[in-house]
C-alpha positions as CSV (number, residue, x, y, z in Angstrom):
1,X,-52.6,56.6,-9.1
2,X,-51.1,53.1,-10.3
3,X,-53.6,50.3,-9.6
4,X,-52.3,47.9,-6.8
5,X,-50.6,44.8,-7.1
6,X,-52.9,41.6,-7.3
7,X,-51.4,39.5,-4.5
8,X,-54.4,37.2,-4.0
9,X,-55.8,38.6,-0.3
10,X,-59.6,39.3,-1.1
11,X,-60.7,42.8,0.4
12,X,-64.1,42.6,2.2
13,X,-67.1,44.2,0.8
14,X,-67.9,47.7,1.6
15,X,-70.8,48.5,4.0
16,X,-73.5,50.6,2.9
17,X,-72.9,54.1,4.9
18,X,-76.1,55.4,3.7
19,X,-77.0,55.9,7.3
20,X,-79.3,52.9,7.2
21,X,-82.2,54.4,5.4
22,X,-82.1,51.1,3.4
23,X,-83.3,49.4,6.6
24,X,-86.3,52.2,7.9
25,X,-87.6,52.2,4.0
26,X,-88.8,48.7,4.6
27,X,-92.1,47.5,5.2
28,X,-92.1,45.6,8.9
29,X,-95.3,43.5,9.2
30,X,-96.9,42.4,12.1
31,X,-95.2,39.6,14.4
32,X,-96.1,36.4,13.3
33,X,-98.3,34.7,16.2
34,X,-98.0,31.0,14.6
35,X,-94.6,31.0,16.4
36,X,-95.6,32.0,19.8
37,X,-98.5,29.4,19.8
38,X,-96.0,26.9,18.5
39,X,-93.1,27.3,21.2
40,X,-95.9,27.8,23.8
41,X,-97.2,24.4,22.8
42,X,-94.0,22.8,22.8
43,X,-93.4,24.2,26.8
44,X,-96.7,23.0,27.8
45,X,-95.8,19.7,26.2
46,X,-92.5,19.3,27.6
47,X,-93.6,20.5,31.5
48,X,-96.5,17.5,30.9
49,X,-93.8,14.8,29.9
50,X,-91.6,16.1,32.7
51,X,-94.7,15.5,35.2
52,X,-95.9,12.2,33.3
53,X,-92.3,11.4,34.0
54,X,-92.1,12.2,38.0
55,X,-95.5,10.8,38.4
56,X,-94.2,7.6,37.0
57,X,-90.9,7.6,38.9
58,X,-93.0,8.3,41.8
59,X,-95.3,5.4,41.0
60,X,-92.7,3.0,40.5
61,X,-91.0,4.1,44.2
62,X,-93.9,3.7,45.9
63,X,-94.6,-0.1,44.3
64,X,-90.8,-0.8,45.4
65,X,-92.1,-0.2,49.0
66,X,-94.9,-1.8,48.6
67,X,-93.0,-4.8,47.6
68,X,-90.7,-4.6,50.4
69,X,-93.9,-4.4,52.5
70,X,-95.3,-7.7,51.2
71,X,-91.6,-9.5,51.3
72,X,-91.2,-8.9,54.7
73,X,-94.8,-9.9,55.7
74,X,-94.1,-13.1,53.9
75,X,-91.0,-13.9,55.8
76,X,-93.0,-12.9,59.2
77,X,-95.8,-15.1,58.1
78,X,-93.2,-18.0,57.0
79,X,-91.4,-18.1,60.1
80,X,-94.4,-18.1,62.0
81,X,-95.7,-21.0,60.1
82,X,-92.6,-23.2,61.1
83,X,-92.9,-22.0,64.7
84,X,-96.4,-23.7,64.5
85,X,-95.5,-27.0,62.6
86,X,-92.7,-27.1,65.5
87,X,-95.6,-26.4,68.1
88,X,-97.8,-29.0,66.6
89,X,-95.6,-32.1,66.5
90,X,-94.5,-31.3,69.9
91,X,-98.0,-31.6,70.4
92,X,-98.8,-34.4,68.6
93,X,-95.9,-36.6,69.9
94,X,-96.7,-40.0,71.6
95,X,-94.5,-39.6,74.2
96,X,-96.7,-36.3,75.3
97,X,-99.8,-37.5,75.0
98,X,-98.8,-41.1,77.2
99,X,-97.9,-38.7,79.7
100,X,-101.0,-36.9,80.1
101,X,-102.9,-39.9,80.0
102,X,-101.3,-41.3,82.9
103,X,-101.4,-37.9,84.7
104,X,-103.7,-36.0,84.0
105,X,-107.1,-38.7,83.0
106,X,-105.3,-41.6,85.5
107,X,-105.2,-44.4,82.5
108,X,-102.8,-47.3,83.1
109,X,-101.4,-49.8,80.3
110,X,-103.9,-52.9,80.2
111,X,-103.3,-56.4,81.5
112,X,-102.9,-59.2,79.1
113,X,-106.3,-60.2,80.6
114,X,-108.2,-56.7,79.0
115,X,-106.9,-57.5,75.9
116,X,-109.0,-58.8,73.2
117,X,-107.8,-59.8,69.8
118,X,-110.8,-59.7,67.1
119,X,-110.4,-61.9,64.4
């Protein structure tokens, strides 16, 4: 048989056919636990940032309502404040308090004779 042509394509490697005994031969050692305690750490941490995490979001909801809360209590607050300062200088004015004095208490204006003048 004449050898073949060298044209440059690579065959691939042939497979050992021996049935595999290569592989049931070797010497399988226990499972390594080191692993297992590893990726079981890493779950446990990563379902504790996940809760730190919704516990904060959580957290920071319920301090934006709480905030709302307070805002609109402040505004209540405010606006009742000015409905007082209105009340108060209504009640304060001259004008109303002549008025009652004349009705209610009977008081008149005095003469020019009631008047004193101290020095």
């Amino acid at each position: 048989m004449a050898a073949a042509p060298k044209t440059g394509i690579r065959r691939p490697a042939r497979r050992n056919t021996n049935g595999g005994e290569r592989n049931r031969n070797r010497k399988v050692g226990p499972p390594r636990r080191g692993n297992t305690w590893v990726w079981i750490m890493v779950i446990v941490l990563f379902f504790g940032q996940a809760l730190f995490y919704a516990w904060c979001r959580v957290q920071s909801v319920n301090a934006g309502y709480g905030i709302d809360k307070e805002t609109r209590r402040r505004q209540a607050l405010t606006r009742e404040r000015n409905t007082l300062n209105i009340e108060l200088a209504r009640l304060k004015s001259p004008e109303r308090i002549e008025t009652i004095a004349r009705t209610r208490l009977g008081l008149v204006m005095p003469d020019a004779k009631q008047r004193i003048t101290l020095p």
